[in-house]
N, C-alpha and C positions, 0 to 999 in steps of 0.2 A: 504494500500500500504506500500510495507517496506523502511525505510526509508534508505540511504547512505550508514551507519554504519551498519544497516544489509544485505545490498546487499554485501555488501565486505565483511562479517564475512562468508557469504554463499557462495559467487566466491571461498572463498580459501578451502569451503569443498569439494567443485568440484574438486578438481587433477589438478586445473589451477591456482594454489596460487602463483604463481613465473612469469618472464619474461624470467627466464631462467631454462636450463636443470639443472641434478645434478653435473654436471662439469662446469659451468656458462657460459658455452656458452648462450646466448641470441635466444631467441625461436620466431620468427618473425610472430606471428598467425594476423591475421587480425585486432583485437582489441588493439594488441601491436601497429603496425604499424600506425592506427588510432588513436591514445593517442600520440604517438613521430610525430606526422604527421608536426607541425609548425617546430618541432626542425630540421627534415629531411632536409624538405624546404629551413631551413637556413643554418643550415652546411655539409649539402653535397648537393647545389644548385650547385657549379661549373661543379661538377660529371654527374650533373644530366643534365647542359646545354652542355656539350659537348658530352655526350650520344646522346641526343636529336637532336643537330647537325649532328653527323655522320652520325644517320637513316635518317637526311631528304640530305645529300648531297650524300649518298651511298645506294640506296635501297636492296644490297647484305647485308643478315643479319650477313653474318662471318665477315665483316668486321669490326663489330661495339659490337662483344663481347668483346674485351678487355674493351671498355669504359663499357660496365655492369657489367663486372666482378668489375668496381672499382666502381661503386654505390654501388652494394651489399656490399664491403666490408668497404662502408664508411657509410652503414647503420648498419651494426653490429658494427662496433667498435666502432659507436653513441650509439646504444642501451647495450651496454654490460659499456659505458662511464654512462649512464641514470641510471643504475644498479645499479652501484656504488658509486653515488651523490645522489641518492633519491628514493632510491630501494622501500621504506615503499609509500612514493606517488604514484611511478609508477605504481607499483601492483595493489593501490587503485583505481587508474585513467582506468588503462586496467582490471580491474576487472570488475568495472562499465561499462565501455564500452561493455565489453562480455555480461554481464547479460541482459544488454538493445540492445542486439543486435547493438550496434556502434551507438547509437543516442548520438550525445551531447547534445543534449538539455537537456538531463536525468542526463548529468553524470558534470554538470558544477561545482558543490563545489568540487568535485575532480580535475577536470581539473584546475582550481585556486591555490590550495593544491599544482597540481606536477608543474606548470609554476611561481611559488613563488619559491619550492626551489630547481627546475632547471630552471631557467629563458634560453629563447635563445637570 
């Protein structure tokens, strides 16, 4: 089985080595999303409880896009913040996660690596 250090040498020979595009924008794939997932939780929870509220007091879905439009951009602007404080972890962490298909149980010495130095 290979170990950490070769699944992340091997995630970045895939075309999947970044969290972001070539203009750094932040590329929000599944296994990115899943590796920022506690940070999410915590700062952009407000976003995400008053999203939650709209849809359950307005079942009209126009109503309650603005509140999404502002998670999604308080999830980019986390992940493109993640980028930029511990771009080398993150990768490593969303790497791991890709190659394991999103199991953490697989990808925890990473997961530690990027939540040390970007704590939420």
């Amino acid at each position: 089985m290979l170990d950490h250090l070769k699944c992340a040498i091997l995630f970045s020979n895939l075309k999947m080595g970044s969290t972001v595009d070539a203009s750094g924008e932040p590329i929000p794939t599944s296994s990115v999303l899943m590796a920022a997932a506690k940070h999410i939780g915590s700062r952009c929870r407000s976003e995400n409880v008053a999203f939650l509220k709209c849809k359950k007091d307005d079942p009209n879905p126009e109503k309650c896009l603005d509140k999404g439009r502002q998670v999604t951009q308080c999830v980019l602007y986390l992940l493109k913040d993640l980028h930029q404080n511990c771009n080398k972890e993150m990768d490593a962490y969303a790497g791991c996660m890709y190659y394991h298909t999103n199991e953490f149980e697989l990808c925890r010495k990473e997961q530690k690596a990027f939540e040390k130095a970007c704590p939420f």
